[in-house]
Structure formats: structure tokens, C-alpha cells
C-alpha positions in Angstrom: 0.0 0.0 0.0 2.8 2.0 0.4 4.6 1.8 -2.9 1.2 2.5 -4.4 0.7 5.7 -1.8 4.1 7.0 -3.3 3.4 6.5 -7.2 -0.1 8.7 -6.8 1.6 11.1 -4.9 3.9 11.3 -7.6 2.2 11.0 -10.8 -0.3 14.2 -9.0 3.2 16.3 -8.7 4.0 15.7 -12.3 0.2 16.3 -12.5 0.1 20.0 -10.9 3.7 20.9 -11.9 4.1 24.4 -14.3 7.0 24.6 -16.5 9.8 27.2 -14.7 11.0 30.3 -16.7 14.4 31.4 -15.5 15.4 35.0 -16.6 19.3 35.1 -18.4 21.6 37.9 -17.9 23.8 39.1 -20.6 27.3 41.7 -20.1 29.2 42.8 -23.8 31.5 40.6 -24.9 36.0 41.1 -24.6 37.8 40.2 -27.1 40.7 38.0 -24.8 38.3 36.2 -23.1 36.3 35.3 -25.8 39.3 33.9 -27.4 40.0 32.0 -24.4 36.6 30.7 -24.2 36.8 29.5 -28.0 40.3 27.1 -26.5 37.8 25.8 -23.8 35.5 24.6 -26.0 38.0 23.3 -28.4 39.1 21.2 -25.3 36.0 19.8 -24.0 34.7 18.6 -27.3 38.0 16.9 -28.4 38.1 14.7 -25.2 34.7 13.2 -25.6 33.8 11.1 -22.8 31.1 9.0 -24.9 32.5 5.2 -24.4 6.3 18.2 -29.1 5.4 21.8 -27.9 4.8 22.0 -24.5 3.2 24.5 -22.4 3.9 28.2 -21.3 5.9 28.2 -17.9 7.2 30.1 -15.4 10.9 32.3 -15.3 14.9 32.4 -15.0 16.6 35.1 -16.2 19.7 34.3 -18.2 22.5 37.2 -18.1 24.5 37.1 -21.9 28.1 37.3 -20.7 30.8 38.3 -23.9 27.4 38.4 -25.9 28.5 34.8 -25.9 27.7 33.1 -22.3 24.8 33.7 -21.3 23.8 32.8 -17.0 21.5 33.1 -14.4 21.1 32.6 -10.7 20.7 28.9 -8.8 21.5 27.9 -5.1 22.7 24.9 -3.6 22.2 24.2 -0.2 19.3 24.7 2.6 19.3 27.4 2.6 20.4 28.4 -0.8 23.4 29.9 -1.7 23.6 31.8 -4.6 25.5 30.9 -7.7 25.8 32.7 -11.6 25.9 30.0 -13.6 25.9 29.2 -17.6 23.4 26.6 -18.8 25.5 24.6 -21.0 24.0 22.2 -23.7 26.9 21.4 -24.4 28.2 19.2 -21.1 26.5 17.6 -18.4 27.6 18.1 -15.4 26.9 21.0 -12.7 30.1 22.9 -10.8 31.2 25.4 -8.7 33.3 26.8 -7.1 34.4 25.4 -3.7 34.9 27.1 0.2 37.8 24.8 0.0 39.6 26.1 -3.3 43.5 26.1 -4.0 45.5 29.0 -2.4 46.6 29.2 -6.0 43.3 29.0 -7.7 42.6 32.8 -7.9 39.3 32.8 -9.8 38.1 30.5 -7.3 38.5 33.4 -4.7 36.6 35.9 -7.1 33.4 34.1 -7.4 30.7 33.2 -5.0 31.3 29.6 -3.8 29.7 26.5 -2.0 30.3 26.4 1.9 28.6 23.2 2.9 29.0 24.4 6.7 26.3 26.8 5.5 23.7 23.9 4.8 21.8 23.5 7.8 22.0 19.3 7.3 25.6 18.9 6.8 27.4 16.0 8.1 31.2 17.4 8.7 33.8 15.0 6.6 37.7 15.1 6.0 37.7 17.6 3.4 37.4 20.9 5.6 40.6 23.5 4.5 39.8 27.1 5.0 41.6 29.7 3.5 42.4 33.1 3.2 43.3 35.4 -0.3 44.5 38.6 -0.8 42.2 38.9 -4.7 39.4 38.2 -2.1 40.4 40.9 0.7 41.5 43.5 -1.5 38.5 43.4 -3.8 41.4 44.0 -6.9 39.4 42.5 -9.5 36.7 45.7 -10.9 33.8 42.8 -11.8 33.5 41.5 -8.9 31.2 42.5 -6.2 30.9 39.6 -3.6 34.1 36.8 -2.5 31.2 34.6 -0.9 31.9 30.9 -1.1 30.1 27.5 -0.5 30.7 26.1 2.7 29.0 22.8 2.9 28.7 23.1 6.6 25.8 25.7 6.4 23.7 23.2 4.6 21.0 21.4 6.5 21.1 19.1 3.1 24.6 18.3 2.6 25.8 15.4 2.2 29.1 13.8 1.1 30.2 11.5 -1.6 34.0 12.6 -1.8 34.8 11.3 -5.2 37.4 13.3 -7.2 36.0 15.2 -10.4 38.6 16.3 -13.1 38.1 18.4 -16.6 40.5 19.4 -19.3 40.0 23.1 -20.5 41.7 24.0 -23.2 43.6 26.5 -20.7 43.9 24.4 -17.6 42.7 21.6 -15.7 39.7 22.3 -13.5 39.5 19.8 -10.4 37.8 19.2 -7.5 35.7 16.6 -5.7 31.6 15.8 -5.9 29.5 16.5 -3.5 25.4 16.1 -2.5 23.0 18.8 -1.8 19.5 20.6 -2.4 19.6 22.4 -5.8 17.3 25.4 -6.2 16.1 26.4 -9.3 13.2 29.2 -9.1 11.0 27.7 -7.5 12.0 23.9 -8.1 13.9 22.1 -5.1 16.1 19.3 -6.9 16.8 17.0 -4.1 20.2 15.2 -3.4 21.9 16.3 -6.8 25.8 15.6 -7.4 27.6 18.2 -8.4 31.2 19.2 -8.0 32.9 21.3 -5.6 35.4 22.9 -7.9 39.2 23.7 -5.8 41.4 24.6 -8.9 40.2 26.5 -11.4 42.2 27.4 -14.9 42.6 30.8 -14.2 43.1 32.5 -17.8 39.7 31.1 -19.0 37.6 32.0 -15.3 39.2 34.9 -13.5 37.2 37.7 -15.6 34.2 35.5 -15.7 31.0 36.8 -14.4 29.7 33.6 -14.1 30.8 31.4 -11.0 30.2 27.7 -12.7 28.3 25.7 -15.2 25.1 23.9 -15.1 25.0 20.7 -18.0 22.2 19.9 -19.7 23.4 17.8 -21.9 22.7 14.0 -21.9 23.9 11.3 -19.0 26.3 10.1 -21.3 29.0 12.9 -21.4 28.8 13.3 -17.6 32.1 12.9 -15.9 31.7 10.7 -13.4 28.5 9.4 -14.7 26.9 11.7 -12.4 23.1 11.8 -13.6 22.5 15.5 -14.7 20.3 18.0 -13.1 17.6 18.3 -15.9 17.0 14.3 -15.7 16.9 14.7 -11.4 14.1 17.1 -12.9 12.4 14.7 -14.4 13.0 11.7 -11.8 11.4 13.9 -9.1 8.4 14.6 -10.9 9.3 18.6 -11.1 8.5 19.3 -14.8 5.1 18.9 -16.7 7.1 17.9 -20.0 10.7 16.4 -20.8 11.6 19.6 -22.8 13.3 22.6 -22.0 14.2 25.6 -24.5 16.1 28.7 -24.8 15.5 32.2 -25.9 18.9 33.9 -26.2 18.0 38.3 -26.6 20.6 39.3 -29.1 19.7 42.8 -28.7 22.6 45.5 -27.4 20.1 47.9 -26.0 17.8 44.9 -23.3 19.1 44.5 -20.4 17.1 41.1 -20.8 19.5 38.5 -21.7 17.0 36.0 -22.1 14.9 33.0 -20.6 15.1 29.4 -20.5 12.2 27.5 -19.8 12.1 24.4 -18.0 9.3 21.8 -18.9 8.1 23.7 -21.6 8.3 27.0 -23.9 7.1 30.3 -24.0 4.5 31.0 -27.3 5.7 34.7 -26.8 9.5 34.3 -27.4 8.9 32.5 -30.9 7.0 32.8 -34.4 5.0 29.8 -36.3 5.8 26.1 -35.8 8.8 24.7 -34.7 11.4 22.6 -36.7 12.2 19.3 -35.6 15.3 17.3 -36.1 15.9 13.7 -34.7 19.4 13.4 -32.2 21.7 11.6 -34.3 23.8 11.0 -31.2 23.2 11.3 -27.7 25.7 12.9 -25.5 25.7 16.5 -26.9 22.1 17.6 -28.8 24.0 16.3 -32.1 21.8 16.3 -35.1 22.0 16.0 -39.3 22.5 19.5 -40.8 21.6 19.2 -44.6 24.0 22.1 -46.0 24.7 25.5 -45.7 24.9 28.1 -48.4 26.3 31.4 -48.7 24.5 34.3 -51.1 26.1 34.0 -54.7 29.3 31.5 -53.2 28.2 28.5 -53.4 27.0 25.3 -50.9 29.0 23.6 -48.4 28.3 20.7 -46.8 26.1 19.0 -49.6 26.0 15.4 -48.2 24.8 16.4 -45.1 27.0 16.4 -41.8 26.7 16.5 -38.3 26.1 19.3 -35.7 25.2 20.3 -32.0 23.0 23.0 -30.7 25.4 24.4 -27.9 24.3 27.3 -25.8 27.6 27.2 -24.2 29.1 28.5 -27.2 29.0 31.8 -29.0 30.0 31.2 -31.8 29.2 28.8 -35.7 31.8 26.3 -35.4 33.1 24.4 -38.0 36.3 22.2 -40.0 38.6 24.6 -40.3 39.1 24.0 -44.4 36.1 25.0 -45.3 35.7 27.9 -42.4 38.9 29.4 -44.3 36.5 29.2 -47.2 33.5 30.8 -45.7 35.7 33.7 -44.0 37.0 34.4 -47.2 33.8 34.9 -49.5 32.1 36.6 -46.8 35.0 39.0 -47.1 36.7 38.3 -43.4 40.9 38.8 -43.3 42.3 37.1 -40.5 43.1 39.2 -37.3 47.0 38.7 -37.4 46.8 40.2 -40.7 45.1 42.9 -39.6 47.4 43.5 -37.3 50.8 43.3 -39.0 49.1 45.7 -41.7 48.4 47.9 -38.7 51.8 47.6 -37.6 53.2 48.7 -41.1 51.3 51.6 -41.1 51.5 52.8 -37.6 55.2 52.3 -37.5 56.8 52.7 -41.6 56.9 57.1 -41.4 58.8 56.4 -38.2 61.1 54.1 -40.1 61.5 56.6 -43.1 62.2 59.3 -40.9 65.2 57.3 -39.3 66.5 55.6 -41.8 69.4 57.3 -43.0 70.9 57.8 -39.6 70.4 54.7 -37.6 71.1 50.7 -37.8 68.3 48.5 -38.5 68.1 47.2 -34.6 68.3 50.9 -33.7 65.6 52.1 -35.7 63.3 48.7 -34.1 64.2 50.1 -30.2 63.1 53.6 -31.4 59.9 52.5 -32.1 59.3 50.0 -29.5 59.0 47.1 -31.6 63.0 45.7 -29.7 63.3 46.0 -26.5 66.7 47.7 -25.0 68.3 44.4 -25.4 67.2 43.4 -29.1 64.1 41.6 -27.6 60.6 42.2 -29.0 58.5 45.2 -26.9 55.4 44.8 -29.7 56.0 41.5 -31.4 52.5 40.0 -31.5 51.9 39.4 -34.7 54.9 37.7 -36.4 56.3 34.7 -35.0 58.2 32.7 -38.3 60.9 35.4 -39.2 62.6 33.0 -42.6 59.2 33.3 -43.9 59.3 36.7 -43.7 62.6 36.8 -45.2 61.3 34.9 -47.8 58.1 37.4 -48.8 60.3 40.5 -48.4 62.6 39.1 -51.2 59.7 38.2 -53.6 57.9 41.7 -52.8 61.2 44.0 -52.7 60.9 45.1 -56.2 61.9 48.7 -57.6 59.5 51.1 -59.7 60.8 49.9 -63.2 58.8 47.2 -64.6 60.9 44.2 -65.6 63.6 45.0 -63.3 64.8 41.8 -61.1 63.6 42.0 -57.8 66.3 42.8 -55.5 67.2 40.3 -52.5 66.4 42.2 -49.2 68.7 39.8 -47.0 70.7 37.3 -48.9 71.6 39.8 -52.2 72.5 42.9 -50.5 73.8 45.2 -53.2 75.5 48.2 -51.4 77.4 49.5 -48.7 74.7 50.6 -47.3 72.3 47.6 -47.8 75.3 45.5 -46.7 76.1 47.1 -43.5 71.6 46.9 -42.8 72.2 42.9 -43.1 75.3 43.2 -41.0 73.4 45.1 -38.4 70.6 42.7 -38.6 72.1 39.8 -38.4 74.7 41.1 -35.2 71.0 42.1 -33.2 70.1 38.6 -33.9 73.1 37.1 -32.6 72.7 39.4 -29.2 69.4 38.4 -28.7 70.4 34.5 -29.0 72.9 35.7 -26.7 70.7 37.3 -24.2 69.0 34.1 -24.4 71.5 31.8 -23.9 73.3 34.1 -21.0 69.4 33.9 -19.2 67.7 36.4 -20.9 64.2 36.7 -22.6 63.4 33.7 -24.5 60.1 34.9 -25.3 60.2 33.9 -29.0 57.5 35.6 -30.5 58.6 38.7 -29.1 62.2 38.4 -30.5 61.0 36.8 -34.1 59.1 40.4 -33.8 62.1 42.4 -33.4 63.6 40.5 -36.3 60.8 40.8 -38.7 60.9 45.1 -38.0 64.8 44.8 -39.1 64.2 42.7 -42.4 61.3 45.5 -43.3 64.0 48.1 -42.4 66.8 46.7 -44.8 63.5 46.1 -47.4 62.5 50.1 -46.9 66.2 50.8 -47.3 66.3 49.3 -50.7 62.9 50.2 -52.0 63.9 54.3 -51.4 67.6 53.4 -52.8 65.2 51.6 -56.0 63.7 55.3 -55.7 59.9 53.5 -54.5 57.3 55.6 -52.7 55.9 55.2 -49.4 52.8 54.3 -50.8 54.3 51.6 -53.2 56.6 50.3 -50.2 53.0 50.3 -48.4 51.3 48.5 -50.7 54.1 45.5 -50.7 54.4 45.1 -47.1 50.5 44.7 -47.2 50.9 42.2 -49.7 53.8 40.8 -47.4 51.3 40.7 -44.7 48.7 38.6 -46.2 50.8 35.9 -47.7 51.1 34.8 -44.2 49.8 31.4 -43.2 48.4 32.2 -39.7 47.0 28.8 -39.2 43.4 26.6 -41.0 40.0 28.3 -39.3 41.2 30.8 -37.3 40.0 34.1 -36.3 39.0 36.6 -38.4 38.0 40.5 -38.6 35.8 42.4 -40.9 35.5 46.3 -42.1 31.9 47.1 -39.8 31.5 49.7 -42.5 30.4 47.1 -44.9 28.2 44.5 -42.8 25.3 45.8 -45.4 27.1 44.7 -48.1 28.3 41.2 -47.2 26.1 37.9 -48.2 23.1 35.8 -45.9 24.1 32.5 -45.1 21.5 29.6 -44.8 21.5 26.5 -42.8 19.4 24.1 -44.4 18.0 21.4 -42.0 15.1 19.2 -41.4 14.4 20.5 -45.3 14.1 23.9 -43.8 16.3 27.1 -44.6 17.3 29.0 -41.8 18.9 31.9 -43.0 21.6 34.4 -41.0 22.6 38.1 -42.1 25.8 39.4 -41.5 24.5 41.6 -38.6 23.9 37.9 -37.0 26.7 35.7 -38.0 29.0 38.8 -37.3 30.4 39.9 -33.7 31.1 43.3 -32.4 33.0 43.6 -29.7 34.2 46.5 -27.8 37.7 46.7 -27.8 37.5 49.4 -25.0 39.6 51.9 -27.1 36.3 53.8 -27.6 35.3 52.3 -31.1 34.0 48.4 -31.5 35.4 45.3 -33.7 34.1 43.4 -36.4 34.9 39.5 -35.4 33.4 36.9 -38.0 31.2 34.8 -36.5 32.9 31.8 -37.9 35.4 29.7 -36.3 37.3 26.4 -37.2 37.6 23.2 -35.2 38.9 20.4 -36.4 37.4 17.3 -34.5 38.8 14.1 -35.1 36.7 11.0 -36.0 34.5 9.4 -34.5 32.6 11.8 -33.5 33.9 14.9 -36.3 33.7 16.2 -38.5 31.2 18.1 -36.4 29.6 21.9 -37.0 28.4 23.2 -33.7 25.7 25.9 -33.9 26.0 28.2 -30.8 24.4 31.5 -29.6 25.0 33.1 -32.7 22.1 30.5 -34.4 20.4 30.0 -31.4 19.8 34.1 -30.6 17.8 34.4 -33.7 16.0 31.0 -33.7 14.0 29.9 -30.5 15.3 26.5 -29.6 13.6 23.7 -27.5 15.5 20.9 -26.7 13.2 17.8 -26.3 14.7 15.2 -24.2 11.3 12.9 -24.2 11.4 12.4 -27.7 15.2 12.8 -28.5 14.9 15.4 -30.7 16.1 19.6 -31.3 13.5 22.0 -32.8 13.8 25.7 -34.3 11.4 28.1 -34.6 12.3 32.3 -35.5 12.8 34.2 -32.2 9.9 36.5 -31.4 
């Protein structure tokens, strides 16, 4: 009688229980971090760990952090502590940080954390380590208003399981140990979920985070540690009217709203028509078939079909990185190291003009900042493979009259002059390997950098002897600039100035087009120099088989189409965003 007592009581909650509508937050996006952020997910999805419409419902906000990540607020504990978290399609487990993180772990000291001693039914284990932090004490970080952390002991609900819990980032390892408590959502009360207790943190990635931790909701099978995710505790409890969720990302600069995601159900007002449906091909992440894509007047890629995820943990439309190259380049997009040597040439050749006739090569580089005092690199981020350099300035380092043999900048020095540039060169080369060897800099970027602003030097020199103008000398260290092979699918800037002129680009899937403009595949972030930058959407991965080649579709498909993830019936739907 008692079993059947317990199976009414909970087929009436899943009866009398409302979908919950949790309100996302959103902050602009930096450039850094959302590089950093791209490495993390490149890290998580190479080590995989794989061996219908419901009704309106209540809400979380979601805060969009980098116009990329966007979170909202959950507590662990009785009572609740409050955590920022990201929900993440794209892994499965929940973590944050930990009352008992590293001394060295310092974005584990500028977020809010667990303190299980704050649970009212903790049960005191081993594991207690308090600590102290000067990030924490001094406040140093601007972001970040609270150093609160969890302390298991303040939980009435506590409870330990002590198991150790491990993820590769792609810029550090975070670690920590599980551990057993109420989690709050709204108003749902998840009983005894596992989470982690993260005590090291990789700090690149998390220290300017707004967020404190993660929330998976992606299937059991990703979860480290086979831990069973919070959505399906959800479910098991009784909690939700319907095995869905969905998503409603607010792409728009001027909301405060970041968005909402709706647990057990949708909201009719966030969307427009019918929703899409597409089968999971592959549980773990939501993996699906994507038909094709197309770009306006360049052609189709992807014609067979191939696979993809719908990843809110992700900002950006992921790819192989062959055929992002491809994309990036019809759509008009130059890669950012490009950009940025072409900046260099221009911001620093009148300097190099103006000194040219009175000071060495290496000189000339410390006067400008681009060697430091000892022939290392001050400014040397955007060069790193000085022979190849060598190699373009010859083929570009021709003189004004047509048909006239290029002259060789390094190796066929044809003058005093030019000869005692090379000699110059090549003794500021031998001091920095010198300074290296004697315990100096070995930053290698930074001293390739000062060696690629002496080769344009002795290439300057010649061009003016040849009687070239600056703007032809210009004009071939631009083409200098882009001959540079900076790596398959990486980043990549366009001019804003011509976002109305560049082409749609359609996903086709479930036999449905779902079409992007450039103002939605394209990312402008605020480089905090007063003026914003154009960062194509478009980003190469390359994921090895079995489980690549794999397109991931993140916030930047999901923002404009409403998403509902359909765990019941295994299956991804998209709908335009209202």
C-alpha cells in the first residue's frame, strides 16, 4: 500500500507541476576572453567522454556574458546559496566553485562559492581547508562584487560523496571533488543532486568570468563521473510537466534582458510559427544531421549532409577549419593577425623613413618600440616565423621599373649601405640568441618580432635606394602581410563599415532554410579603445573522428532561432525568435 501511496503522490506532482521560466543575464563581450573561451571549448569537445510543444511556464533570467555566455542565478544548499551559472547544452555536469579552493586558484576566490558548513544538514567529513586570499580581501578585481563561497557546513542538506571530479579546459585543468545537496532552481527544489565542488580553477579562462560555474544539460552520457545531470533529477522527481526545456537567447545590445530558458516547456511569446524538428543523431551533446549550408552567390558547403550540435555554451558557428577558411573568405573576413601586421606597417613605416638614413636596423626597431633595449621584442605579437618573412620580403622588394629583377632584401644585398643593414641585422640577432643563452628573454615571438621590423627596415632601405614611394613600399608590405599562413579556421575581422554589403548564409535542416545576415553571423566587440570590432562569426575546429567532423551551432544561431531541446522524444527543434 505504500509503494502505491508514493506512485499517486507522484504521478499528482508531475500532475500539478508548471514549467519554470528562469530569466538570463547578458554583459558585452571582450575580445581575450572570448578567445580564451573558444580554447575551452575546443578542449572539452575533443576529449569526448562518450565510451512536441509544451506549455507556457514560469521564469529564470539568463545574463548574456561576452554576448556569448549567457547565465543566471541557482542555489545549492538549505538554505540556498547563490550561484551565476551558464546553462551549458553542451556538457552535463553541474560545478562550482568550492569554500575549499587552491591558495593558488585565484578565480576560485573571485566568485561566490559553496560552503557546505552553510547547509543546515551537513554532516562534517575530512575535506574541511579554509583559506584566506589577498584577490578576495583586496577586492582587486573591478567585476567582482561579492568573494562569498560555498561552505558545505551551512547546509541542512549536505551530504558527502567525496569522489574526485577532473576536466581538461583548453587552458587548464579544473579539479575538485563531488559533493550532494538541495539544488534550487526558481522555485523547483532538486533534491540530493551531485555536483562538483570545484578547488582549482584554470585561471586564464575564469578569472574575468561573471559567471561562477556551469550547469550541463546535456545527456547522462557525457557526464564525468556518470553523475546523472540535473535536468534528468528534474524529471526523476516529478518537477516538470514535460521532458523539454528551450532557450530564448535576446541578441539585442540595448535589453538589459539577456533572455529565458524555460524548463518543462516553452514560451509562445518568445517565438513565431511552428517549430522545426530534427531527430538526435547521437546522444551525449544535442547532435543532429544538418543538410547544407549556403552562402548568397558563393556557393553550398556541406552537400551530403554532416553533423552538428546546438550548444548554448558557445558563441560562436563552429566548423572544419578548411572549409571555415572558405567561408571567412567569401564573406569577405581577413584574419586578425593580418590585420594586425598591416596595422603595424602603417603605424610604424613614417617612423622608419624618418630614421632611416641615420640609424642601424636594430636601432631604428628600439626607437619604435618594436625591440626592446636588449634586441628583444617590446610589440611583437603578430609575427612569429621570421625565414618566412625573409622569404616574402625578397619576392615583394621590387623597384619602380617594370621588368627589373627584384632585389634580394637579405641574402643579395647590393651596397654598402644595404650590406652594413644585413650586418646590423644579423649582429641584433646574434645578441638576442645571446641574451637568451646568458638567461635572458626567450620569449620567441617577441624576439621573431624584433627580427621581422629589421628585415622591413633593410627592405625600406632598398625600396627608397630603388627610388619607391611610401605608398608603393605600403602597398608591398600589405601584400607581405597577407601571404602569411596564420593557421586553418582561425580568427577573423571584418570592415563594420560594410556589414550591409556582405552575403546571408543559410543552414538548411530538417528540409528547412534558416537563413543568418551578417549583422547575425557577425560579432562586435568592444575593444574598449572607444570604437568596436568586427569578429566573424565563424570559427574552425577540427574534431577528429569518430565523433567529427562536427559543425556546432552556438548562440550566434540559437539568438535568432527559439530552440527547445526535447529530451522525451530525442529530438532539437527551431522556430524564429519572437
Amino acid at each position: 500500500m505504500r509503494l502505491i501511496a508514493l506512485a499517486l503522490l507522484a504521478a499528482a506532482a508531475v500532475a500539478t507541476a508548471a514549467p519554470l521560466r528562469l530569466s538570463l543575464r547578458k554583459l558585452p563581450l571582450v575580445p581575450a576572453v572570448h578567445r580564451r573561451h573558444h580554447a575551452n571549448r575546443t578542449a572539452l569537445l575533443t576529449q569526448q567522454r562518450v565510451d512536441g510543444e509544451a506549455n507556457q511556464g514560469t521564469d529564470i533570467p539568463i545574463t548574456n556574458f561576452m554576448d556569448a555566455q549567457y547565465y543566471g542565478e541557482i542555489g545549492l544548499g538549505s538554505p540556498p546559496q547563490k550561484f551565476q551559472v551558464i546553462f551549458d547544452t553542451g556538457s552535463s555536469n553541474l560545478w562550482v566553485p568550492s569554500s575549499k579552493c587552491s591558495y593558488f586558484s585565484i578565480p576560485c576566490y573571485l566568485h561566490s562559492k559553496y560552503y557546505a558548513e552553510k547547509s543546515s544538514m551537513h554532516r562534517k567529513g575530512p575535506r574541511v581547508l579554509h583559506c584566506w586570499h589577498l584577490a578576495c580581501s583586496l577586492r582587486f578585481v573591478p567585476s567582482i562584487d561579492h568573494c562569498s563561497k560555498y561552505y558545505a557546513e551551512k547546509s541542512s542538506t549536505y551530504r558527502e560523496d567525496g569522489r574526485d571530479f577532473d576536466i581538461q579546459y583548453g587552458s587548464g585543468r579544473l579539479s575538485g571533488f563531488l559533493s550532494k545537496d538541495t539544488l534550487t532552481m526558481g522555485d523547483l527544489k532538486v533534491q540530493g543532486q551531485i555536483f562538483a565542488e570545484a578547488v582549482m580553477e584554470p585561471s586564464l579562462s575564469f578569472i574575468a568570468a561573471r559567471f561562477d560555474g556551469i550547469l550541463g544539460m546535456g545527456f547522462p552520457e557525457i557526464s564525468v563521473g556518470k553523475v546523472q545531470p540535473p535536468f534528468q533529477n528534474m524529471l526523476a522527481q516529478g518537477l516538470l510537466p514535460e521532458p523539454v526545456f528551450s532557450f530564448w537567447l535576446n541578441r539585442k545590445d540595448e535589453s538589459d534582458i539577456g533572455g529565458e530558458l524555460v524548463l518543462g516547456g516553452v514560451d509562445p511569446a518568445h517565438f513565431k510559427g511552428e517549430h522545426t524538428w530534427v531527430p538526435v543523431s547521437r546522444r551525449g551533446f544535442w547532435q543532429f544531421k544538418m543538410d547544407s549550408m549556403e552562402i548568397q552567390g558563393s556557393g553550398t558547403f556541406c552537400s551530403g549532409g554532416c553533423q552538428a550540435i546546438a550548444d548554448t555554451g558557445t558563441s560562436l558557428l563552429v566548423g572544419p577549419p578548411e572549409v571555415i577558411d572558405e567561408i571567412n573568405t567569401a564573406i569577405g573576413a581577413e584574419p586578425v593577425l593580418v590585420q594586425q601586421c598591416k596595422a603595424m606597417v602603417h603605424q610604424y613605416l613614417p617612423e622608419i623613413i624618418k630614421l632611416i638614413n641615420n640609424m642601424p636596423p636594430l636601432a631604428i626597431c628600439q626607437a619604435i618600440g618594436l625591440c626592446g633595449a636588449s634586441g628583444n621584442g617590446a610589440d611583437a605579437r603578430v609575427l612569429s616565423n621570421s625565414a618566412q618573412y625573409r622569404r616574402l620580403l625578397k619576392m615583394y622588394g621590387s623597384s619602380t621599373t617594370a621588368g627589373q629583377e627584384a632585389p634580394l632584401v637579405v641574402d643579395g644585398v647590393q651596397s654598402a649601405a644595404e650590406q652594413e643593414a644585413a650586418q646590423q641585422a644579423q649582429q641584433g640577432q646574434q645578441a638576442q640568441q645571446g641574451g637568451r643563452k646568458a638567461g635572458g628573454s626567450n620569449d620567441g615571438a617577441a624576439n621573431d618580432g624584433c627580427q621581422m621590423c629589421q628585415y622591413v627596415v633593410q627592405y625600406v632601405k632598398i625600396a627608397l635606394a630603388s627610388n619607391e614611394t611610401m605608398a608603393q613600399i605600403m602597398q608591398n608590405l600589405d601584400r607581405a602581410c597577407e601571404t602569411f599562413a596564420f593557421g586553418s579556421g582561425g580568427e577573423a575581422v571584418v570592415d563594420c563599415t560594410k556589414l550591409h554589403t556582405m552575403p546571408t548564409i543559410t543552414f538548411n535542416i530538417a528540409g528547412k532554410p534558416f537563413v543568418l545576415r551578417p549583422d547575425q553571423y557577425v560579432l562586435k566587440i568592444d575593444t574598449g579603445m572607444g570604437e568596436a570590432q568586427c569578429v566573424s562569426g565563424f570559427m574552425g575546429l577540427d574534431v577528429p573522428p569518430p565523433l567529427g567532423p562536427l559543425w556546432i551551432l552556438g548562440d550566434m544561431f540559437i539568438g535568432p532561432y527559439h530552440t527547445v531541446f526535447d529530451y522525451g522524444n530525442e529530438r532539437v527543434g527551431f522556430a524564429p525568435a519572437a
